[in-house]
Backbone as numpy.savetxt, mean C-alpha at the origin, in Angstrom:
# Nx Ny Nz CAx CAy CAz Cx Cy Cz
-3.80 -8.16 -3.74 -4.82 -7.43 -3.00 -5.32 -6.26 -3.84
-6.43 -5.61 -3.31 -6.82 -4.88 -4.00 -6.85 -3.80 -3.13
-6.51 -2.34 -3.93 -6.18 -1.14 -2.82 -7.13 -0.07 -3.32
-8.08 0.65 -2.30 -8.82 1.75 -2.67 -8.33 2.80 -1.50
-8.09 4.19 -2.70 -7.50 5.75 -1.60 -8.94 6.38 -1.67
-8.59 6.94 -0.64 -9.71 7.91 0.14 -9.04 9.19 0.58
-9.44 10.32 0.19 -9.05 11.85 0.31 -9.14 11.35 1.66
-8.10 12.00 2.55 -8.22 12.45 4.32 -9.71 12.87 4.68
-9.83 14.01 3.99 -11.02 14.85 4.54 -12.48 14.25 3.59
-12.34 13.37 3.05 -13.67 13.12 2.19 -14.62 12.67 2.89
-14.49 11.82 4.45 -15.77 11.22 5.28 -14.79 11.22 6.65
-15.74 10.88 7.63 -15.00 10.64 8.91 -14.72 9.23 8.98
-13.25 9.11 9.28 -12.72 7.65 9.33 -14.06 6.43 9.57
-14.32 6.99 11.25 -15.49 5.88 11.95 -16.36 5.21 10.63
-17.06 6.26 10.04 -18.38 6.10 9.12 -17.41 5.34 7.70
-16.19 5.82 6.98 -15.59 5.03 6.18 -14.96 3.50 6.63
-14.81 3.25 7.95 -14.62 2.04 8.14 -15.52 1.03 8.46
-16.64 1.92 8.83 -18.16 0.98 9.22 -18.55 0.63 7.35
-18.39 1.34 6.60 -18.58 1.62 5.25 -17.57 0.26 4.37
-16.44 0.26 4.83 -15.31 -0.58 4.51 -15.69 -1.79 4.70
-15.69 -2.16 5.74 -16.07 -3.36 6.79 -17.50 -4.07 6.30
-18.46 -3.21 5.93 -19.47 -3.69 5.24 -19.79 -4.42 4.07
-19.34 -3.70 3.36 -18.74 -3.63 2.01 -17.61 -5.05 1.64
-16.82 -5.44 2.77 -16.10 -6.75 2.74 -14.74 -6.63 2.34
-14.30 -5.15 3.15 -12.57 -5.04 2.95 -12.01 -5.62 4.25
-10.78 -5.91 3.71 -9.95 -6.69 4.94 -8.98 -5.93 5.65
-8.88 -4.12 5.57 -7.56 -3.63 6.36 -8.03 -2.19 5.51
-7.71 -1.36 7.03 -7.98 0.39 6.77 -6.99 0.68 7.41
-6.60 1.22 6.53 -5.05 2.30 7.04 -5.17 3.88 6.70
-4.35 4.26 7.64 -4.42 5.82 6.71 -3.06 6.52 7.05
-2.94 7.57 6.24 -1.96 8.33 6.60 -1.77 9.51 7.00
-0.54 10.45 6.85 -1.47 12.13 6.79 -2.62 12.59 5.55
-2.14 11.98 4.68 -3.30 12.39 3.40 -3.99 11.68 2.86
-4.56 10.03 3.37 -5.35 9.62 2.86 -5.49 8.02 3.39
-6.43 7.97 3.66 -6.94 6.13 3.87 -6.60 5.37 2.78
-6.71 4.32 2.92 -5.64 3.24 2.28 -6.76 1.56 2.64
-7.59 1.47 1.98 -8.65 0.44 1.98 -8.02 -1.02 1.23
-8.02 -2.17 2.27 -7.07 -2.90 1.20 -8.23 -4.33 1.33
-8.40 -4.43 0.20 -9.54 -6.14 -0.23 -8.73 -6.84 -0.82
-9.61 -8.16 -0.70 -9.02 -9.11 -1.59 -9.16 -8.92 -2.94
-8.41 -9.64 -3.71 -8.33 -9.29 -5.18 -9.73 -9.48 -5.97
-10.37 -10.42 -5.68 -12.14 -10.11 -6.32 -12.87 -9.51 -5.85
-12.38 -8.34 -4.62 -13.84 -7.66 -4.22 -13.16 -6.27 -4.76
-12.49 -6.16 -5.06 -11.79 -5.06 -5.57 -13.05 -3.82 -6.01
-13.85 -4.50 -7.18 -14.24 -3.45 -7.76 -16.00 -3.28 -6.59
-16.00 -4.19 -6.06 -17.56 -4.55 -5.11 -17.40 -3.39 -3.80
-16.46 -3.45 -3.69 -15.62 -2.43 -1.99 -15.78 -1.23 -3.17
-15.19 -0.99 -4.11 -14.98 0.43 -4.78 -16.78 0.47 -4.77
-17.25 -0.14 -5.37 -19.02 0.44 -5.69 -19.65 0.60 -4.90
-19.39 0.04 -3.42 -20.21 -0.19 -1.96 -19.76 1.10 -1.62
-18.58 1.81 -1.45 -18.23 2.85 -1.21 -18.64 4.26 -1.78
-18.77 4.03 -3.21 -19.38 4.86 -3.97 -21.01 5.47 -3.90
-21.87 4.15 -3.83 -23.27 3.85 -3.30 -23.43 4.81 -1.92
-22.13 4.40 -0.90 -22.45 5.49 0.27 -22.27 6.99 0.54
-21.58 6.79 -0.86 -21.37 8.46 -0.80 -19.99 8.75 -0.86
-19.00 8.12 -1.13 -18.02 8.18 -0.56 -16.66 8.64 -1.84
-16.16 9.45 -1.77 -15.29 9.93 -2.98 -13.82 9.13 -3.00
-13.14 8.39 -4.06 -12.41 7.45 -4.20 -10.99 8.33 -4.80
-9.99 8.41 -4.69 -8.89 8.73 -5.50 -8.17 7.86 -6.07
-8.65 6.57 -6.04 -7.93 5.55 -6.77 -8.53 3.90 -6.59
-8.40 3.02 -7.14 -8.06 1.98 -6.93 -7.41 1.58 -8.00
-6.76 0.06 -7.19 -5.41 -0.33 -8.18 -5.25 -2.07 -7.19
-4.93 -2.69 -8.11 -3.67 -4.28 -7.62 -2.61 -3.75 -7.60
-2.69 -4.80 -6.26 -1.10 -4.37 -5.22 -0.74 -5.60 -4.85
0.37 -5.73 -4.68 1.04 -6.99 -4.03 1.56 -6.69 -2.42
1.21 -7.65 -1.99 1.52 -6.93 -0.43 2.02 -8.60 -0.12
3.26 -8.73 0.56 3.83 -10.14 0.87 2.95 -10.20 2.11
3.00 -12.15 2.16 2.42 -12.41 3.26 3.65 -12.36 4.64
4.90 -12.45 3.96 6.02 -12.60 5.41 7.05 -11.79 4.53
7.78 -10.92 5.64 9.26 -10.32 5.00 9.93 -11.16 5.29
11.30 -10.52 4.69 12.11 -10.73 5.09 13.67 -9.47 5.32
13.79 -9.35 7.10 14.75 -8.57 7.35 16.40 -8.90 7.39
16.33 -7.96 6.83 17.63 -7.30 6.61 18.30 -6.89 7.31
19.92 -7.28 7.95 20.12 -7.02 9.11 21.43 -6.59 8.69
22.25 -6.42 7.58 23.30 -5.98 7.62 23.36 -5.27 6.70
24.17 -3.84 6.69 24.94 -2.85 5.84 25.15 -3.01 4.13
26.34 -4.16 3.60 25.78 -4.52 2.62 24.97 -5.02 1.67
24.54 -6.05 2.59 23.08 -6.63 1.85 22.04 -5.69 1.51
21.51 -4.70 2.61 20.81 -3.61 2.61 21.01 -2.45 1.15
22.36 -2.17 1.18 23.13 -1.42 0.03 22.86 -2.11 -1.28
22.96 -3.28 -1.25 22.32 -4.13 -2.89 21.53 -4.28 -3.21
20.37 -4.23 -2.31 18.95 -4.63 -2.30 18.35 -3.02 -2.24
18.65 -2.09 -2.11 18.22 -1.03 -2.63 18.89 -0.66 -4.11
19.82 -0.72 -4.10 20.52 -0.52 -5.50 19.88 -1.20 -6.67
19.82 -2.55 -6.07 18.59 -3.44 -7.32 17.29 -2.77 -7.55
16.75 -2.64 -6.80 15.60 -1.70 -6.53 15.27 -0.55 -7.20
16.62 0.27 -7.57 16.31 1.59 -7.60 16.60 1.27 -9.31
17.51 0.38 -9.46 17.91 -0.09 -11.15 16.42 -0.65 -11.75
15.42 -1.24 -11.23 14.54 -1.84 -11.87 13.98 -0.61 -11.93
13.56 0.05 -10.88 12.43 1.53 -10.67 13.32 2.32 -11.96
14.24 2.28 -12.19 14.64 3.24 -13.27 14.87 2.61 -14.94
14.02 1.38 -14.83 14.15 1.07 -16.38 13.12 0.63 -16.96
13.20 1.80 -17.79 11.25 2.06 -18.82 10.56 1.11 -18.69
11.16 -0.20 -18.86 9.98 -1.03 -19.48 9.16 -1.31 -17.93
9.93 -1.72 -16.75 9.16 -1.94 -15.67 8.46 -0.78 -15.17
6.97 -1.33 -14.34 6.45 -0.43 -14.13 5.94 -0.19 -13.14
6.59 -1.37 -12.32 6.01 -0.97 -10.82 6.93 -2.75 -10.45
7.89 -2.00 -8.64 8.75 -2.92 -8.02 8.26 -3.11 -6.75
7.74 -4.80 -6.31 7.70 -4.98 -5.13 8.93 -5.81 -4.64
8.69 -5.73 -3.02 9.90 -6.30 -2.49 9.21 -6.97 -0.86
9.74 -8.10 -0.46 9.20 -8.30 0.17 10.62 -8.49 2.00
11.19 -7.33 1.73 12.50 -6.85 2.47 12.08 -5.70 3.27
12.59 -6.40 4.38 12.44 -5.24 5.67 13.75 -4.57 6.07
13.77 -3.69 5.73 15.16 -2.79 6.61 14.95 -1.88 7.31
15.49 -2.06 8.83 15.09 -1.41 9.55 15.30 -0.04 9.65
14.91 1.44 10.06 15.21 2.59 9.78 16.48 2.85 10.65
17.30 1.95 11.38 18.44 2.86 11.94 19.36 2.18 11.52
19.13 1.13 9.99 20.22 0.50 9.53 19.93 1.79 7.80
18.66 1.83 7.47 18.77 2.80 6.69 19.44 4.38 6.46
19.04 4.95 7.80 20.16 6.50 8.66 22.01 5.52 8.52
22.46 4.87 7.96 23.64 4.19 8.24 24.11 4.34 6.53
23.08 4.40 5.65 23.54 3.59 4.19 23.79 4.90 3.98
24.55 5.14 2.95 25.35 6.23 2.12 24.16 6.89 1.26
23.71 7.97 1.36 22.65 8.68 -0.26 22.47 8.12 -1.51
């Protein structure tokens, strides 16, 4: 997929998603600090220029992998390895970015050790 950020305060959601939607993105998200525009992988740069054209100030775009199905995680150790793997790839130079397509739920996460 293809992901374009949007400053919080750069447009009003309504007008950036009528803007989005036009333009031929498939999913608007946002957070406290910023919308989160997600296209398919060839409109990538067409959604970034449609956006631009309207006026609209960009803080990023980038390819992202976003799974089509998780898979959860329901127990203590498995959870504990599958972050540990995680945190070993995120910490070795040559890789440069880790997806995962693992759901753990947050009151099995409040459970795992720091």
């Amino acid at each position: 997929k293809g992901q374009i950020s949007v400053p919080r305060g750069a447009i009003a959601e309504e007008r950036l998603f009528e803007l989005a939607l036009e333009a031929g993105a498939e999913e608007l998200t946002s957070d406290e600090e910023q919308y989160l525009i997600l296209t398919a992988h060839d409109q990538l740069y067409a959604v970034a220029e449609a956006l631009k054209h309207g006026g609209v100030t960009t803080s990023g775009q980038k390819f992202t992998f976003i799974p089509d199905t998780t898979v959860p995680v329901v127990d203590e150790a498995t959870a504990l390895q599958v972050l540990r793997l995680c945190e070993s790839l995120e910490d070795d130079d040559d890789v440069q970015n880790v997806y995962s397509n693992v759901e753990i739920a947050e009151e099995l996460l409040a459970k795992l050790p720091a």
